[in-house]
C-alpha positions in Angstrom: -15.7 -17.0 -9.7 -16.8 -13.8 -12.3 -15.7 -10.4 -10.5 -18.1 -8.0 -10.1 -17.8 -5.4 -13.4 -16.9 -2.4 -11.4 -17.7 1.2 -13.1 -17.2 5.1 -11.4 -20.0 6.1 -8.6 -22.3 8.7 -9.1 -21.4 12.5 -8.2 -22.6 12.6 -5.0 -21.0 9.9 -3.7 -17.9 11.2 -5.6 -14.6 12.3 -4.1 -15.7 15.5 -6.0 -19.1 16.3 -4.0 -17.2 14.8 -0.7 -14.4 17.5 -1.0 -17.2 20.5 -1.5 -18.5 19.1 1.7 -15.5 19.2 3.5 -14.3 22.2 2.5 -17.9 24.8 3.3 -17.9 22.3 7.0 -14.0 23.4 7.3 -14.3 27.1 6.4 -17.1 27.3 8.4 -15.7 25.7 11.5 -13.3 28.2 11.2 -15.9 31.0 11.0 -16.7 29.9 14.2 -13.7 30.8 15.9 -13.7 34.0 14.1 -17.8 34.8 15.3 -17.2 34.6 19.0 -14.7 37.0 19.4 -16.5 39.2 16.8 -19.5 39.3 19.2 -17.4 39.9 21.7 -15.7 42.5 20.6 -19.2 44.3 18.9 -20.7 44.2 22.4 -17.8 45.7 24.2 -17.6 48.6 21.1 -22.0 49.0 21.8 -21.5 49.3 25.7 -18.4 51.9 25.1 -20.3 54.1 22.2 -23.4 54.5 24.9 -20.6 55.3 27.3 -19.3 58.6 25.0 -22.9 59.1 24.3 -24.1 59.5 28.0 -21.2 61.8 28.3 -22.1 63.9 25.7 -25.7 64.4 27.4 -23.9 65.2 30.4 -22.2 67.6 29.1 -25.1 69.2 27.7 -26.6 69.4 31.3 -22.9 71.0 32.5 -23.4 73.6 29.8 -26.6 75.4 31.4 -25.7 78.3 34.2 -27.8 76.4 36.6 -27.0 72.9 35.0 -30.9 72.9 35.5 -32.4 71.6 31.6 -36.2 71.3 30.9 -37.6 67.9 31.7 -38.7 67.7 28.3 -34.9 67.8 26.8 -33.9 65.5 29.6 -35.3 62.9 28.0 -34.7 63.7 24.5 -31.1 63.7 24.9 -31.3 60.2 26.9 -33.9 59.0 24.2 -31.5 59.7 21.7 -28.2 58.3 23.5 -30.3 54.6 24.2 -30.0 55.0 27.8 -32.1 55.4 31.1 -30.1 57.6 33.0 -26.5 59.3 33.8 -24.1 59.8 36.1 -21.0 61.8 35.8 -18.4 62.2 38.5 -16.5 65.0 38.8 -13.8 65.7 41.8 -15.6 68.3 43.5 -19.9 66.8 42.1 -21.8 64.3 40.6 -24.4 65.2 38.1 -27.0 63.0 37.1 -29.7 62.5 34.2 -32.5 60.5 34.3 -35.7 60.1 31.7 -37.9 58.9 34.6 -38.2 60.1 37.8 -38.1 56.8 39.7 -34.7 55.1 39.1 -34.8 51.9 37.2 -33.5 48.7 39.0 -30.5 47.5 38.0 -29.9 44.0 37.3 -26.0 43.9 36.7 -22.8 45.8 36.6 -20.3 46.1 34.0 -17.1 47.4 34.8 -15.5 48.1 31.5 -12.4 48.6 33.1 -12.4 45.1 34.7 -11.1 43.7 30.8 -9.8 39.8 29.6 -10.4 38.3 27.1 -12.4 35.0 28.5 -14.4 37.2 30.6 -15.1 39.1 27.3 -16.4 35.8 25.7 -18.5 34.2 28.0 -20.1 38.0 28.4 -20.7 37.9 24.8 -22.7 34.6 24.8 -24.4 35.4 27.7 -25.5 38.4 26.3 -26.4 37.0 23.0 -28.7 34.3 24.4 -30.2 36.4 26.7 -34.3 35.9 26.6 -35.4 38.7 29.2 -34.9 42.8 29.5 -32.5 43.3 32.4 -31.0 47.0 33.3 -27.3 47.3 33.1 -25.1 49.5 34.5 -21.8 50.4 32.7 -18.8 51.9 34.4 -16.1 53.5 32.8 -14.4 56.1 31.0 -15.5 57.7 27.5 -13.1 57.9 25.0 -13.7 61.7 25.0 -12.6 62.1 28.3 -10.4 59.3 29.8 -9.8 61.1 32.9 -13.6 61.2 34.1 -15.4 57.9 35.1 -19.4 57.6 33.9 -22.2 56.0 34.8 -24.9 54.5 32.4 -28.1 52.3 32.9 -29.0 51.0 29.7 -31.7 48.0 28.5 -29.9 45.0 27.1 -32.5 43.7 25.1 -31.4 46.5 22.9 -28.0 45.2 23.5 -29.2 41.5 22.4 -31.4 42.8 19.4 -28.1 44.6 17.8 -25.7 41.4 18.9 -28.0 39.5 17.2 -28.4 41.5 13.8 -24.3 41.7 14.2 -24.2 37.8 14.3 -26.6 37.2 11.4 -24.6 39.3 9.4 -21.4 37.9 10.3 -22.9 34.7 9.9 -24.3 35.2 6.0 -20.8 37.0 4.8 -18.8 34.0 7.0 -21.7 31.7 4.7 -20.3 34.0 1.7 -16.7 33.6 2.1 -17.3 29.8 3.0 -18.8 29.0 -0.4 -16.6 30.9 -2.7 -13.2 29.6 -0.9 -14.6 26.6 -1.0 -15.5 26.9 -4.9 -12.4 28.2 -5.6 -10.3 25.3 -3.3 -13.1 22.5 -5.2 -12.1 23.9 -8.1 -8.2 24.2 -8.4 -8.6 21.0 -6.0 -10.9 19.1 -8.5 -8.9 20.3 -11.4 -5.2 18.8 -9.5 -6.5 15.7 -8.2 -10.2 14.6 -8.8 -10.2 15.0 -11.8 -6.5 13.1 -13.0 -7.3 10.5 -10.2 -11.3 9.6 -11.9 -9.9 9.5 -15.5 -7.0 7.5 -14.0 -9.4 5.3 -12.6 -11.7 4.9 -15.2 -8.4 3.6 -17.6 -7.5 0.9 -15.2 -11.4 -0.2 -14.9 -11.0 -0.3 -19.2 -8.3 -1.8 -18.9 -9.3 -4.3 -16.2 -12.1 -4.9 -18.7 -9.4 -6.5 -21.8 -6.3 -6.4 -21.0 -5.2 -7.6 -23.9 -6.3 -4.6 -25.7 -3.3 -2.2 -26.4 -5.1 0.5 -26.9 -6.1 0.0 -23.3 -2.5 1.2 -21.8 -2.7 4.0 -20.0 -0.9 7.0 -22.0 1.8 8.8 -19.8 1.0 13.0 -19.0 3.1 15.4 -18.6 3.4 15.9 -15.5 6.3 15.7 -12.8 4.1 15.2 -9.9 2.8 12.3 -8.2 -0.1 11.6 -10.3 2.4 12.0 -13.3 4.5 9.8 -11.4 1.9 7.0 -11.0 0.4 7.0 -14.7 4.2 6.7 -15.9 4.8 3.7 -13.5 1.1 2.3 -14.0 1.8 2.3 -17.8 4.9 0.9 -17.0 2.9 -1.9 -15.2 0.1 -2.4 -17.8 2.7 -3.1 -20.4 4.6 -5.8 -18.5 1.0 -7.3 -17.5 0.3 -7.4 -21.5 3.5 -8.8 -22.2 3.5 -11.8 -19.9 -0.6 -12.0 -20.5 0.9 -12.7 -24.2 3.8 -15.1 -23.1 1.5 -16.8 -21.4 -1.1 -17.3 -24.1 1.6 -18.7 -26.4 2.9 -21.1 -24.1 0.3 -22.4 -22.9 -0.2 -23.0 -27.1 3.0 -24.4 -27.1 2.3 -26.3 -24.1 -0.4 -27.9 -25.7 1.2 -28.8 -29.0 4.3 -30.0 -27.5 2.2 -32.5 -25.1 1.0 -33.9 -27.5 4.3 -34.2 -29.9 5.7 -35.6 -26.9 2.9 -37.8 -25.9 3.5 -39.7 -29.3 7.7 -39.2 -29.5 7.7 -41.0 -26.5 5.4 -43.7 -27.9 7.8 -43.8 -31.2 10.9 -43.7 -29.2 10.4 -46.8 -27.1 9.4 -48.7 -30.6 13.2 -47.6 -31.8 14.2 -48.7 -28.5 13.1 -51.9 -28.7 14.5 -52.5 -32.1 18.0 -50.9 -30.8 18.0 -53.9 -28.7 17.5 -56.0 -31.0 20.6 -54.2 -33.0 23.1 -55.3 -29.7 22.5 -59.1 -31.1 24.2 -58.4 -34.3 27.2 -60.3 -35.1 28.7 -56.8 -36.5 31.5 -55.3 -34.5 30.5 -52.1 -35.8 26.7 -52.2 -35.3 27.0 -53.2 -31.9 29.2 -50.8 -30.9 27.2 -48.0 -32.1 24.3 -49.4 -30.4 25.1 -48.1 -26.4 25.1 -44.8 -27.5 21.6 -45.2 -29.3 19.9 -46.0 -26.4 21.4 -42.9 -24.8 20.5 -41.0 -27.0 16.9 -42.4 -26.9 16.9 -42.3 -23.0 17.8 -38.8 -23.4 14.8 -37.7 -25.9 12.6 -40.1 -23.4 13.7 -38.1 -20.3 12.7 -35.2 -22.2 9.8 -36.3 -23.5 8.6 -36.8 -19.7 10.1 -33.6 -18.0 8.0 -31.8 -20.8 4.4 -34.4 -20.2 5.2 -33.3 -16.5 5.3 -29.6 -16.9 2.7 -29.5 -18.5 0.8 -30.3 -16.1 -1.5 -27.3 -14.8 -1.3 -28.5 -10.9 0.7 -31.0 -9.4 -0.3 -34.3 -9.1 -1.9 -35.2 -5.2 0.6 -36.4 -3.0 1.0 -40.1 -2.1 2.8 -39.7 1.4 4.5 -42.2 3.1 7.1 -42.4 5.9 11.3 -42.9 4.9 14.3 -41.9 5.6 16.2 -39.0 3.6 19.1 -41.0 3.0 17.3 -44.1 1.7 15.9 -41.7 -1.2 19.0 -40.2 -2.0 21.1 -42.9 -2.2 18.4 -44.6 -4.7 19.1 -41.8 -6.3 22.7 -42.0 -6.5 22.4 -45.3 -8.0 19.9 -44.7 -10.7 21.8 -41.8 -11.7 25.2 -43.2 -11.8 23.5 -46.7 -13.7 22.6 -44.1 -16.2 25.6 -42.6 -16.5 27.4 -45.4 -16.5 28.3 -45.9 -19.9 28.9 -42.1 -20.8 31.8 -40.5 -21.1 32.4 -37.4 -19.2 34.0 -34.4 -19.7 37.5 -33.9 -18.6 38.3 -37.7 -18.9 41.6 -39.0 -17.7 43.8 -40.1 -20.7 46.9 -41.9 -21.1 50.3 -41.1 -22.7 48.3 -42.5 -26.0 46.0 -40.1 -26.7 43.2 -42.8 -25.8 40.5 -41.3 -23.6 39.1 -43.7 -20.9 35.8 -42.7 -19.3 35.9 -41.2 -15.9 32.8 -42.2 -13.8 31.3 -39.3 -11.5 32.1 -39.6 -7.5 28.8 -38.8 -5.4 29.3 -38.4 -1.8 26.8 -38.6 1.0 26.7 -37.1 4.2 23.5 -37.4 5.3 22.3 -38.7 9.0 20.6 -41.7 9.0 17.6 -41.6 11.5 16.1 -38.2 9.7 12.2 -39.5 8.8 10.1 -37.5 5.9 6.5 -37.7 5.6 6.7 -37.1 2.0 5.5 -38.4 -1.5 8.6 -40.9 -2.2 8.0 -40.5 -6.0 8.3 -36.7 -6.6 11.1 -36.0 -3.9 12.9 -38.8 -6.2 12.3 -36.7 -9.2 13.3 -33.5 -7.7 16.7 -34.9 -6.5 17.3 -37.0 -9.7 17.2 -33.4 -12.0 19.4 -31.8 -9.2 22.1 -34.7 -9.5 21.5 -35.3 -12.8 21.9 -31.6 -14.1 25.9 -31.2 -13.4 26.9 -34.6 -14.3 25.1 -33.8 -17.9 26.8 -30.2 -17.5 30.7 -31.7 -16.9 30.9 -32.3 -13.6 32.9 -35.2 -12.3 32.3 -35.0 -8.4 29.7 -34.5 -6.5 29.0 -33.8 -2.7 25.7 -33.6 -0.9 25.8 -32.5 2.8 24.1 -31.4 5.5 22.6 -28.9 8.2 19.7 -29.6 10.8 18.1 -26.1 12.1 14.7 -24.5 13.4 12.3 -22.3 11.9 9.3 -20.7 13.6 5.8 -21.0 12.1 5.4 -17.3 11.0 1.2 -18.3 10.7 0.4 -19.3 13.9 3.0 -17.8 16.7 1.8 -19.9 19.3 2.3 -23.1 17.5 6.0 -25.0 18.2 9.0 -24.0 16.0 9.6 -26.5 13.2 12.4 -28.5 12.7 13.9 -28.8 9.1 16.8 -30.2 7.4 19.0 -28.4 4.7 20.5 -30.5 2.4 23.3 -28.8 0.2 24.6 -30.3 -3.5 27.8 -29.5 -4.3 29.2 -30.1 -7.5 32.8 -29.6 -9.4 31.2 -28.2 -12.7 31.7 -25.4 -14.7 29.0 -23.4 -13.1 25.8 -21.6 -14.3 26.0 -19.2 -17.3 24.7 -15.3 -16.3 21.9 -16.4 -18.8 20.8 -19.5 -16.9 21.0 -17.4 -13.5 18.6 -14.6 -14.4 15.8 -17.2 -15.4 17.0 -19.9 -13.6 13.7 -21.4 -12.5 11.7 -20.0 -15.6 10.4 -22.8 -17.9 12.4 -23.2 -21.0 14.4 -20.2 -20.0 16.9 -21.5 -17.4 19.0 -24.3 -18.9 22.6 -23.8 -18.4 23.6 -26.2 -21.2 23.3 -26.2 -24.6 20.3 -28.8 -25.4 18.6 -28.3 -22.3 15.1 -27.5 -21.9 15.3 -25.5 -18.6 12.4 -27.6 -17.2 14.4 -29.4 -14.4 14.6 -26.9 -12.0 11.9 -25.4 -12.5 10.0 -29.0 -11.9 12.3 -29.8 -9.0 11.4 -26.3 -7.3 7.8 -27.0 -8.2 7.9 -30.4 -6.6 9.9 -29.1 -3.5 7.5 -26.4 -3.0 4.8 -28.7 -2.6 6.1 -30.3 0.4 6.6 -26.7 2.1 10.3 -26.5 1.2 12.5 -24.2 -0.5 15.3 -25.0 -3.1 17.5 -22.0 -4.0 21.1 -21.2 -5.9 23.6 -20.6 -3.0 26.4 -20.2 -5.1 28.0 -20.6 -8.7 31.2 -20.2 -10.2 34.1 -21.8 -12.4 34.6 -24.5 -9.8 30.9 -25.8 -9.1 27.9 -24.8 -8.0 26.0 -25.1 -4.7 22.1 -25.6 -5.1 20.3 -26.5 -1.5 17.1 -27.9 -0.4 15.1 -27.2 2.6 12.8 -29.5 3.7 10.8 -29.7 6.9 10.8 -33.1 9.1 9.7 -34.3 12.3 5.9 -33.0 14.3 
């Protein structure tokens, strides 16, 4: 399936356009909370100037002997003030100023000193949406003289035009401030982030592209914060991916040479078996008794020649499954193993008083129960049990024990469905153990033998081959006195 050949979007569907977005539609969502109360507080400062302004043309009127002022002036002094009429209260008389002669109607009250804050607010918008010309009259105290309370009766359309002009204002510097904080957040933000995180983008699309190319590694910055952080670690990663990428070209050239040197050794070998055979009818002492030890040898470049065949192998084979009993495989296995190994000597023979070293053949124990049933391909469980037996008697080991543990394991796909049973079969041998080499790549191909001759592929075959039944095979332990490999494999509905 070809991937789709990904490249960097446009600018406006950037992260870069996104933030300048989100930053003006921030700021000014925050200009809104900052415009209310503004409004607010510009419409309480209006009401209070007309206040001190009334009082000052009632104190013109207090000035005259007769407090008696031409008609004429009246109005002049109201005209200029923006208000209708008047009233100042004194302790002892009330003096009033009027610019018509019949009294306007008034509409509503304000009580200035009747003050809170979401009384102030809801005012404000009421005030600012206001469509008709209603009178108001304003009571309270100017500034001038706090100890006198004053009457006013003012139009708040006049009111509503300056609210308005107050909020347009407001609203073109908030519009100001909005754009140049966000420029200068888009722009220190698109200089820290967008900007590393596109050209950090736009190296892994290159070297998604080839990446086998080593110019296509992404070169480390400077920089000790995360983005600094993830280019290091991505570079990190890139060079790993190119390293394996090149491991895996040359094996899989190796893989392809050695199938077919071991296609035709295999063919060669079982010619110079046949004719080894031929060698055990020799009336020669000598010649036959080198002859057992030929065909072990061969056996041995056979048995490689096939784990090697097997490997390379891109997929498994398709299972042929079939319905036995654990302990009717393994002991099959114990006998082909031991017929192999039957004319070998073994490390750490027993020997005599002469010096004479008699073979020691290896002791496998079974503990296994016998009614356990496997639906199971016979043929590669065989194979994965004959390398785990196989590999410590070839390694020194004299003794073998295989044992046993039955458990449950829940389906961690589908929670509903039953748990599962499974068996756990653990291999014990009395070897010297795995090397810290053969540990570290133990199930790595050609890398995890832990004897000299080896070619690693056994357990990496036997895990392979284990897997594909939906077990597990792992290293439980290893040391001077044996090791411990076990295999998990699931049974029963």
């Amino acid at each position: 399936m070809e991937r789709p050949h990904l490249k960097l979007p446009p600018w406006a569907k950037s992260l870069s356009a996104r933030l300048l977005v989100l930053t003006v539609s921030f700021v000014m969502l925050a200009e809104i909370f900052v415009f209310a109360p503004s409004v607010a507080r510009f419409r309480i400062d209006w009401l209070k100037s007309h206040l001190d302004s009334g009082y000052l043309a009632a104190l013109a009127l207090e000035a005259t002997p007769d407090q008696m002022i031409p008609d004429d002036l009246e109005k002049e002094l109201l005209s200029n003030a923006g208000i209708e009429a008047v009233i100042l209260r004194r302790e002892d008389r009330k003096l009033l100023l009027q610019r018509d002669d019949m009294p306007a109607k008034v509409d509503k009250d304000i009580h200035l000193t009747d003050f809170s804050i979401p009384m102030a607010l809801m005012e404000g918008l009421s005030t600012l949406l206001q469509t008709g010309d209603r009178v108001l009259r304003v009571v309270g105290m100017p500034s001038m003289a706090p100890d006198f309370e004053i009457e006013v009766l003012v139009h708040e359309k006049s009111l509503t035009d300056a609210m308005r002009n107050f909020g347009w204002r407001v609203f073109g510097l908030s519009l100001m401030i909005s754009f140049f904080t966000a420029g200068l957040v888009y722009f220190a933000l698109n200089r820290l982030l967008v900007r590393p995180m596109r050209i950090l983008t736009r190296d892994m699309i290159r070297f998604r592209e080839d990446p086998q190319d080593p110019s296509a590694i992404i070169t480390p910055v400077e920089r000790d914060d995360e983005i600094g952080v993830a280019r290091q670690e991505l570079a990190i990663m890139q060079q790993d991916i190119q390293a394996m990428l090149n491991q895996r070209r040359r094996l899989a050239a190796l893989g392809t040479a050695a199938t077919k040197i071991s296609h035709d050794l295999r063919n060669a070998l079982a010619t110079s078996m046949l004719m080894t055979e031929q060698l055990a009818k020799s009336e020669d002492d000598e010649v036959r008794a080198v002859v057992p030890r030929l065909l072990s040898s061969m056996e041995r470049a056979v048995y490689i020649s096939e784990q090697t065949l097997s490997f390379a192998r891109e997929t498994p084979p398709p299972r042929d499954l079939a319905t036995f009993t654990l302990i009717e495989l393994v002991e099959e296995v114990r006998e082909h193993v031991l017929l192999q190994k039957s004319e070998l000597l073994i490390d750490g023979a027993i020997t005599d008083g002469s010096g004479d070293a008699e073979p020691c053949l290896a002791r496998i124990d079974i503990d296994l129960p016998e009614d356990i049933m496997l639906e199971a391909d016979y043929d590669m469980l065989f194979r994965a049990f004959n390398n785990l037996i196989r590999n410590p008697l070839e390694a020194g080991a004299t003794a073998i024990t295989i044992t046993h543990k039955i458990g449950m394991v829940a389906d961690t796909i589908d929670e509903s469905a039953k748990a599962r049973s499974f068996i756990e079969v653990f291999i014990t041998d009395n070897g010297p153990g795995l090397p810290e080499k053969a540990i570290k790549n133990l199930f790595v191909p050609f890398a995890g033998s832990g004897r000299e001759g080896g070619t690693g592929l056994g357990l990496a075959i036997a895990r392979e081959l284990i897997s594909t039944h939906n077990g597990e095979l792992r290293l439980n332990a290893t040391g001077p006195d044996g090791a411990v490999f076990s295999v998990k494999l699931p049974f029963g509905a």
